[in-house]
N, C-alpha and C positions, 0 to 999 in steps of 0.2 A: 562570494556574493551570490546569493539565491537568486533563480532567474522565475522572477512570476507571469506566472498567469501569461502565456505566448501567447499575444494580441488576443485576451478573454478568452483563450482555451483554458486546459487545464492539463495536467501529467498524468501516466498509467506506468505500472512497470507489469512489462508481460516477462512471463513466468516461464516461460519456455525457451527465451533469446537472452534473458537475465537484461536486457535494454529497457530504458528508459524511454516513452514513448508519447509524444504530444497530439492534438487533435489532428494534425493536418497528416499522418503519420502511423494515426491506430489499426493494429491488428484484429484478428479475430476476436471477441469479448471474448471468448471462452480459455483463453490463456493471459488476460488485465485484472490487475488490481487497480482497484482505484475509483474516483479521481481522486488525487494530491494535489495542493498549490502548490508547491513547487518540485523540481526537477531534484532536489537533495533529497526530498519528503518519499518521493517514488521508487529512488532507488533504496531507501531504507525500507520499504514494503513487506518483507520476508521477515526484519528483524521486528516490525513492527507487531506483521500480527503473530510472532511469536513470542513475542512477550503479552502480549494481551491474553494467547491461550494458557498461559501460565500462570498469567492473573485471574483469569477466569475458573480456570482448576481450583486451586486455592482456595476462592470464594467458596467452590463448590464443596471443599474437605472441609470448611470451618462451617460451612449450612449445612451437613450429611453429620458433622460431631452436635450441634445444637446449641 
């Protein structure tokens, strides 16, 4: 069960502690991803934006061929 939005916060996963991490709770920005609605969403962060930069490559080799 997905836990939303912690009383209209929202989630971050810092990158440094690999933790999942709510507003009452947040770190340094300089080690946050985010925000995510939920607490699943944040801790997928890493695999998120690597498949995005992967998706983005891609696009990039199919606009570089024409």
């Amino acid at each position: 069960m997905s836990e939303k939005n912690n009383g209209g916060g929202q989630f971050w996963f810092n990158t440094k502690t690999g933790q999942v991490e709510t507003a009452d709770e947040k770190s340094s920005w300089s080690h946050l991803m985010g925000p995510y609605p939920t607490r699943e969403e944040a801790a997928k962060a890493l695999d998120t934006a690597s498949q995005r930069n992967d998706d983005w490559e891609s696009e990039d080799e199919d606009w570089r061929r024409g």
